[in-house]
Each structure stands twice: as structure tokens, then as C-alpha cells.
N, C-alpha and C positions, 0 to 999 in steps of 0.2 A: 628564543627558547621554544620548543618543542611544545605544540599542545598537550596539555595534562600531563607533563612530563614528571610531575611528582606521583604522578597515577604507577602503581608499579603492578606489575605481571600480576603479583602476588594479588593485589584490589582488584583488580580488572577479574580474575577469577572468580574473585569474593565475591561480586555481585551479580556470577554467571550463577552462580551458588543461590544467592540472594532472592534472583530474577525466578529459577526453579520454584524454590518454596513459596512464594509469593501468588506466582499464576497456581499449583498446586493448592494451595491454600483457596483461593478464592473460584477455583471451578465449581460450579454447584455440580448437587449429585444429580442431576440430569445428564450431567454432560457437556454442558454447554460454557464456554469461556464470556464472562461479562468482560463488554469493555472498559468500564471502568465501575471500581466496586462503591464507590464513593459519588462519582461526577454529578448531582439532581438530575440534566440532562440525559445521562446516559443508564441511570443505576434500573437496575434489575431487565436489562436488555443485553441482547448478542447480535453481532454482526456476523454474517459466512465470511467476509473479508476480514476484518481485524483476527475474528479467529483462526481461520485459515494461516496465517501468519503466525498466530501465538502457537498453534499445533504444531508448526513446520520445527519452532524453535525447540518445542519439548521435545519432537521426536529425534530431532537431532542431540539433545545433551541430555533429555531426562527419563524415568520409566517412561517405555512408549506404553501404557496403561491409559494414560491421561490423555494424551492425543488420539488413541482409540476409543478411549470414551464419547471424543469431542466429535468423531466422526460418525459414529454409532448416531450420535442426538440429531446431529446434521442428517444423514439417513432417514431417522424417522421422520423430521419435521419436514425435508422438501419429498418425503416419499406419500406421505399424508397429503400432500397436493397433486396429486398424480391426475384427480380428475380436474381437478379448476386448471392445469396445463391442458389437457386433453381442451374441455369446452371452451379456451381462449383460440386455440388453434380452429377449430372448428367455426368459432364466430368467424373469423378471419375469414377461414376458407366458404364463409359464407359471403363475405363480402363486408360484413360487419363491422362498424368502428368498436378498437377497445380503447379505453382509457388507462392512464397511466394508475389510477386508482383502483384499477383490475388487477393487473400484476401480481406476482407473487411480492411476497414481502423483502425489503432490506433488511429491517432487522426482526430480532421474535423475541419474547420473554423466554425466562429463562427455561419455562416449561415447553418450548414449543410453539404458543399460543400466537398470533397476529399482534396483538397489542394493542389498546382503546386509545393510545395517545396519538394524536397525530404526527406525523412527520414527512422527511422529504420519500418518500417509501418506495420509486421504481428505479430500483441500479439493478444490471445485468452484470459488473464485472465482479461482484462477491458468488454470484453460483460457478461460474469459470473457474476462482479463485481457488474454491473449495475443490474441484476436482484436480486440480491443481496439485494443492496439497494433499489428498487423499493418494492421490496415485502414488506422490513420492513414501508417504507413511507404509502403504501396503509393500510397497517393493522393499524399502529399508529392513521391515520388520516381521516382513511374510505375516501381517496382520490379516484377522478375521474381522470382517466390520458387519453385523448381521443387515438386513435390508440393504446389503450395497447396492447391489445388480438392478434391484428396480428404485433406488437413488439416482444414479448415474443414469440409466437410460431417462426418468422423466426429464433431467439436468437438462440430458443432449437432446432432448423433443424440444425444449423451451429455450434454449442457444439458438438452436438452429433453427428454429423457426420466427424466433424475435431479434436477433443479433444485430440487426440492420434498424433497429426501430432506435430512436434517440432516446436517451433515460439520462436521468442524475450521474452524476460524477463520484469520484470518489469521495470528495466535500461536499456531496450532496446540496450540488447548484448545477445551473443551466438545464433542466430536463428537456431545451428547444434542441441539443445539440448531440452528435456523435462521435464522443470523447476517444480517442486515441488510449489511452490507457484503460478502456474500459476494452475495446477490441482486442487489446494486445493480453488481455483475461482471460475472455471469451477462448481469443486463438490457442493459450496455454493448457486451456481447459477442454476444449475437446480435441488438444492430441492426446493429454489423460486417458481421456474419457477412450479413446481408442485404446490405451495404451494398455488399461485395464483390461479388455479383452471382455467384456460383457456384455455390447453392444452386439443388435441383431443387423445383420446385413444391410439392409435401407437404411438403419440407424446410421451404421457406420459410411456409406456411401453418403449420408446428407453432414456428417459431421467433415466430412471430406473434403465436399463440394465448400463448406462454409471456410473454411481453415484455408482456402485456395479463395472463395473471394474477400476473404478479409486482407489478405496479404496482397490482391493487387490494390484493394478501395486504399488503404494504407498506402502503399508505394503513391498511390495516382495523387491523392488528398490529401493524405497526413505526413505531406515528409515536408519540409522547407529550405532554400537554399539562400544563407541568408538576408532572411525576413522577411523570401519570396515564395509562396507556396508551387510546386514546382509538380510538373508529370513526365516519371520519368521510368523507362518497362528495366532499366541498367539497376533500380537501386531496390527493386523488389524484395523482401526479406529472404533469406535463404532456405531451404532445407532441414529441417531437425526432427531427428528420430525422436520419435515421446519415449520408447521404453529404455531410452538412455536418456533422457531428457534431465537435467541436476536439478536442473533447477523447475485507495488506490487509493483538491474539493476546488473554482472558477475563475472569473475576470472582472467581473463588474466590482465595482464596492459592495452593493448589497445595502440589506439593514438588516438590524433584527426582528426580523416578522415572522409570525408565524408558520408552517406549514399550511397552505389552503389561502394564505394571505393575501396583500398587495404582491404582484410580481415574485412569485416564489421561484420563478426560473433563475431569477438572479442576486435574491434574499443568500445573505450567507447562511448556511448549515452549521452541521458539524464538523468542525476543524479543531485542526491543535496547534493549542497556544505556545508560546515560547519565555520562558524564566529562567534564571540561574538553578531551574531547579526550584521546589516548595514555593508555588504560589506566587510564581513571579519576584519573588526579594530577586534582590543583588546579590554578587558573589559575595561580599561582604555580610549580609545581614544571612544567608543562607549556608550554615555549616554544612559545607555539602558531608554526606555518606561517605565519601569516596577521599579520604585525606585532609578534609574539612575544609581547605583554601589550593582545591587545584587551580593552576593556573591555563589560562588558554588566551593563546596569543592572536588577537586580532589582526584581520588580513591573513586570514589563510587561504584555499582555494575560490574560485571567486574574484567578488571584490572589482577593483579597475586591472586586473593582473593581464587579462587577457583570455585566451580560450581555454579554459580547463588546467588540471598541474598545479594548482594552490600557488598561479601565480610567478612561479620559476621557470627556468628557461629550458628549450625543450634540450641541451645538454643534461640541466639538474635532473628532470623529468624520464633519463633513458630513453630522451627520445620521442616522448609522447604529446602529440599535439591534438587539439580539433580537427573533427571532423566538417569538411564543408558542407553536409546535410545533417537536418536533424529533423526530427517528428517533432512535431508539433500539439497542442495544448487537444483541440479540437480539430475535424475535417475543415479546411478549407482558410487557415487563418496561421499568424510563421510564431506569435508564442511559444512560450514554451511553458510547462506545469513538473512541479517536482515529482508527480506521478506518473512522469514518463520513463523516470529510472527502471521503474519495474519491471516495464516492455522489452529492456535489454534482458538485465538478470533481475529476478533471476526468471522471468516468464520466454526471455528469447522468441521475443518477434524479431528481432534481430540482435547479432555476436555482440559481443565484444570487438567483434575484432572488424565486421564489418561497415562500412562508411560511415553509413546513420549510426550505428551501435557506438560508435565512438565519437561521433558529429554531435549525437544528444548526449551521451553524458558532460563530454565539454560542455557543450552550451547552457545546461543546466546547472553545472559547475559554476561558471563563467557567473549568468546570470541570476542565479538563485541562494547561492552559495555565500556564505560569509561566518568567517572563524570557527571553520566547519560545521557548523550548524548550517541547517539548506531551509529557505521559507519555500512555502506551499506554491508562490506567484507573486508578483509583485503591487499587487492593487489588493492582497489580502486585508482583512480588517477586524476579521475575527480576534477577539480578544487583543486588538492590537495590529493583530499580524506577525506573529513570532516566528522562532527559529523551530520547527519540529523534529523532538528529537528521534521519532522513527524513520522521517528521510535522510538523516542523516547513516542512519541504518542502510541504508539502499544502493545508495553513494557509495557506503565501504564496498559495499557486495559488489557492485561495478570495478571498484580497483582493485578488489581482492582480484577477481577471475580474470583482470585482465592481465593478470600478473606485476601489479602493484602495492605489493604486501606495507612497504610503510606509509603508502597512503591511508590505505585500508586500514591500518591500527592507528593512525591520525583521530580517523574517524571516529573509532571505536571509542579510543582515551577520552574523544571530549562528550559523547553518549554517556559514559561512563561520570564524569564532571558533574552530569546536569543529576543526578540523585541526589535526594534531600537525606536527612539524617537516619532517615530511615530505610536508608537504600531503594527509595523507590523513585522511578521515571516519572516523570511530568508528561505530558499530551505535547507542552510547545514550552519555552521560557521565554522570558519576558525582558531580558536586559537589552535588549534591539529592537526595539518596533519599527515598521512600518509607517504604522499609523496609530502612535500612544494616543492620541484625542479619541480613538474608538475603543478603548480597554474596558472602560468605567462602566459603559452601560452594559454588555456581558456578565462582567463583576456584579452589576444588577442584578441582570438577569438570571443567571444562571449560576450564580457563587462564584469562587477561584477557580482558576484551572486547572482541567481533571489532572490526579493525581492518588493513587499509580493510575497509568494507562498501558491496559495489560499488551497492548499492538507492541509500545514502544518497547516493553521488554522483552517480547517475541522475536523482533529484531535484533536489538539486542544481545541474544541468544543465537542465531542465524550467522549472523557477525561473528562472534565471540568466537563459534562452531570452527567459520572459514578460516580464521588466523590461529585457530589449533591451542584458543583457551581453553580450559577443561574446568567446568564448574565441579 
């Protein structure tokens, strides 16, 4: 049987609908999209990546009002840092150490602010992200975003001049390392940032020069042949125009310690958990939203099937196999992390189409992938270690564009499955762990697993957009 095959057209829209009013509903009047409006952990805070994401999805199905707004707020808060960029760069260029407690922020309150609470606080791939998504909203919708020009320009001062510095991940862990999908951000974001047209000459010259050596350090360091990290000038990512342009959490087990803690480089952060939907129940105990007992058939893509294709042969498949390279988790090591989907589509450090672009989706399929649900890594532990339902969101994106439309809605239908009664998305579900001995203390910690989590309905949305649902 067909994943969520009792999921029909008609649901699947209902929750494109759903997902709308929902993220709508919980935008504060600042502007700013919380990542989740409930989470302890997360409540009354914004990420420039999870938003970025949830904006991409409104301006694709809903008033682009809302995503202008979110851009607008984004604007003011990284243009209000214009000088703490400036003086970081200057210590540098004095020779100066900074610290990762210099940085600008990962995430801010919803007004803007820093925020008094600790956390894992220096990612570089949420400012990339955002111009990312700002480019495509202004093109979409010939939008006005007031501060843009000097948003974008401090963005691209502070890319290009830190892009090469190691920082957190998108599960905000390993801050020793230089993550592959945090560069494959960086790279999406300043052909934006070009693309936009706002940048002054040097600007645009140094956003140039970076976008040209991140795509060889990538090619040399972050590609793998399997399992071998490999240097090789044949598999360099290719070419892409930005103003045509469509289109992020580690390894160790971790614990749960604090930010500033024991070994915070390799303490788990914030991830998302995986449930049948609502709090980790079962499908049984969790009437999902979506037809209350859809069904999703284990051993989808993934799994022991082999390289990508949900397991069937590359007959079923039209033909579609792995690739023999794929990028890798981190510089210099042959993992792989579900946040490399990104790299392809929709950021395009590399096609779809070429080696690596389709070496990593396989392999991430392959490896990461189970009854279409996709875990973060496989030593994950956070709340278990669940299935997340916004990689799963990423995965479709990869076989929509590579022109795999009923993979792609595979993916969607079981996205789709994991909403609770309420029609709202979970962060991860919980009916697969990894590691259930590690669920309880989280659950401690930090309550149930966020829910809604506004990313996974961003995606969602994204998804829903590519396969021509209409909320």
C-alpha cells in the first residue's frame, strides 16, 4: 500500500490551508515567525533559518504580506548590527581573536532583542538562508522590504568575511567544525545577495571571490567517494545564475547540558523529534488530523533497499540510481547529515542532476531515510532520535525537481500523516527511535516535543507548492 494513501488530494490541500492560518496566526506583530509558539525551549524566540523557510512557504501559497513582514523585521534586527559587523571585522583585521560569543546572534526575541538566555548562539548558515529567501520573495512579488539594501550589504560584509570560520550546525552542535550545509547557505545566499543588485562593487567582488572558494573547499573537502573523502577539480559544483536561481543539527551522542556547559561542541541542541505526530503517541493512540488512521507502510526509501529510489529497482525508479559521490556531514570526514538535502534544492551547491547532487540525495535516502520519514544522523539522541518531519520536506524537494513527482508526493502524504488533531506538525515523531533510552530525560527536560513547529509547516508548504497543491 502506498504511503498515506487514504490521505486524499482533497486532505493534503486541507492542511496546505491549515499550515497558512496557522503560521499566520502565530506571526507576532513584529514580524517575526516563532519557531514554535508552545516549545519551553523555543517559545518566544525566531530563528533567520527556520523563518526563512516558513517565509519561502507563505510566499509561495499565501498573502506575500506576511513574508514581507518577516523580512522587513529580519532587515531591522541584522541592520541594527551593522556596527558590531563592522568592529568584528576590524578586530580581525587587527589580528585579534574573536569569539564565538562575539557573533552575531542565531536566534532573537521576537522583538528583535539578543535574548538573556543562553544558547548554542554562532551559526552562519541562517543569515545566508535569509538572503536566500528574501531574494526569491522580492523577485516573486516585486516586494518593497524597507532597510533592505543596508541588510543585505551588512549580511554580505559578515559572509564574507567569516564564512571560513567553524560555527554550529544547523542542530546547533560541533561549533569545532565546518559543516557542509552551513557553506552550501552561505553559497545560496550571497548569489542573492548579488542577485539583488544592491551590493557596492567590492562588496560584490568579495561576495564573488567567496562563492568561488567555497565551491572549490566543498569540491576538495566535502564531497566523499564511498566513505572516502576524496579531492577531486571534475566534481566542483557547477554554475548558477542567482537571478534565475528557484530555489539547516551532529555526530557524537551528546547530552543534555547546557549551552556554555561540559563539551557544548558536541552536547545535543535543538533538534526535532520524531512521533506519530502529537507528542510522540502511536498511530493508534494519535487521531491524526489528516483522516485519523492514515496508514504508512514501512520500508519506504531508505532502509536495507540500497542507494536511494525507496528501495526499488532502478527499472521501478525510471532509471534512477546513486550517485557515486556525495557531500558529506562536515569538511574532511564521508557522513552524511539530513541537512545536506538542502545543498542540492533547493540552495543548489549542486543540480539535481549532477554527480554529487544526486550521489547525496541517494545516500542520504539510503542512509537516513526510513518509511519516508528522514532522521537528522544516525547517532542522533535528541528526544530519542526521531524521524523529522521537515526533512522529509527536503527529500520531496529533491525528487520533485529531479523530476520524480510520485516520489515527491510519497513524501508529502506521510508529512502530511504525522499532524495531530489539530492539524498541526510536530518538530520529529517518535514511533522509530534511534535511541528511546534517551527520550525521558528531554521529556524532562524540556516538556513534549515541539508542536506545531512553524519550519515543518514551511516545508510543508514548499512541498505542497512543488506538486501543484493549492491551499
Amino acid at each position: 500500500m502506498t504511503v498515506g494513501s487514504d490521505v486524499t488530494h482533497a486532505d493534503l490541500a486541507l492542511l496546505a490551508e491549515r499550515s497558512v492560518e496557522l503560521i499566520d496566526r502565530h506571526q507576532s506583530p513584529s514580524g517575526a515567525y516563532p519557531a514554535s509558539p508552545t516549545f519551553s525551549a523555543y517559545q518566544g524566540y525566531a530563528w533567520l533559518r527556520d523563518g526563512a523557510f516558513i517565509a519561502e512557504g507563505m510566499s509561495r501559497m499565501a498573502d506575500p504580506a506576511g513574508p514581507s513582514a518577516f523580512h522587513a523585521w529580519c532587515a531591522r534586527v541584522v541592520g541594527a548590527r551593522g556596527t558590531q559587523v563592522s568592529d568584528l571585522i576590524a578586530r580581525t583585521g587587527r589580528g585579534l581573536d574573536v569569539s564565538p560569543a562575539d557573533m552575531l546572534p542565531t536566534r532573537f526575541t521576537l522583538d528583535g532583542s539578543n535574548g538573556t538566555d543562553e544558547w548554542w548562539d554562532h551559526q552562519l548558515d541562517g543569515y545566508g538562508t535569509w538572503l536566500w529567501s528574501l531574494n526569491l520573495h522580492v523577485r516573486r512579488h516585486n516586494a518593497e522590504i524597507p532597510g533592505l539594501t543596508a541588510a543585505v550589504r551588512t549580511v554580505t560584509e559578515y559572509l564574507t568575511a567569516f564564512w571560513q570560520v567553524p560555527c554550529y550546525d544547523w542542530w546547533e552542535e560541533h561549533v569545532d567544525q565546518r559543516h557542509v550545509s552551513t557553506l552550501g547557505a552561505i553559497h545560496a545566499g550571497l548569489r542573492a545577495a548579488i542577485a539583488l543588485g544592491v551590493l557596492t562593487r567590492p562588496l560584490t567582488e568579495a561576495a564573488e571571490e567567496a562563492i568561488e572558494a567555497i565551491a572549490i573547499l566543498v569540491a576538495n573537502e566535502g564531497v566523499a567517494r564511498l566513505g572516502e573523502v576524496i579531492s577531486s577539480s571534475d566534481i566542483r559544483p557547477g554554475e548558477t545564475n542567482a537571478s534565475t536561481d528557484k530555489r539547516p543539527r551532529g555526530v557524537n551522542p551528546g547530552t543534555a547540558t547546557q549551552p556554555g556547559g561540559v563539551d557544548t561542541s558536541s552536547a545535543v541542541g535543538r533538534a526535532n523529534s520524531h512521533g506519530a505526530g502529537g507528542g510522540g503517541r502511536s498511530p493508534e493512540e494519535n487521531r491524526g488530523w489528516v483522516g485519523g488512521a492514515a496508514t504508512v507502510t514501512p520500508g519506504g526509501p531508505g532502509g536495507s533497499h540500497g542507494v536511494g529510489g525507496g528501495g526499488r529497482s532502478p527499472e521501478e525508479n525510471g532509471g534512477w540510481v546513486g550517485g557515486e559521490f556525495h557531500l558529506t556531514k562536515w569538511l574532511g570526514v564521508g557522513v552524511v547529515d539530513g541537512s545536506l538535502l538542502a545543498c542540492v534544492e533547493p540552495f543548489g551547491l549542486y543540480s539535481v542532476e549532477h554527480p554529487v547532487g544526486v550521489g547525496t540525495v541517494a545516500a542520504v535516502e539510503r542512509s537516513l531515510g526510513d518509511g519516508f520519514g528522514v532522521y537528522r544522523y544516525l547517532e542522533d539522541t535528541f528526544y530519542g532520535g526521531g524521524r523529522w518531519v521537515l526533512l522529509a520536506g527536503f527529500l520531496g524537494l529533491n525528487h520533485a525537481a529531479a523530476g520524480r513527482p510520485e516520489e515527491a508526493m510519497a513524501y508529502l502524504r506521510w508529512m502530511a500523516a504525522q499532524a495531530n488533531g489539530d492539524g498541526e506538525l510536530p518538530e520529529q515523531v517518535s514511533d522509530r527511535l534511534l535511541a528511546p533510552e534517551r527520550r525521558d530525560e528531554w521529556i524532562e527536560r524540556w516538556g513534549p516535543v515541539a508542536s506545531p513547529l512553524l519550519w515543518s509547516h514551511g516545508m510543508y508548504l514548499m512541498l505542497a507548492d512543488e506538486l501543484g497543491v493549492i491551499a
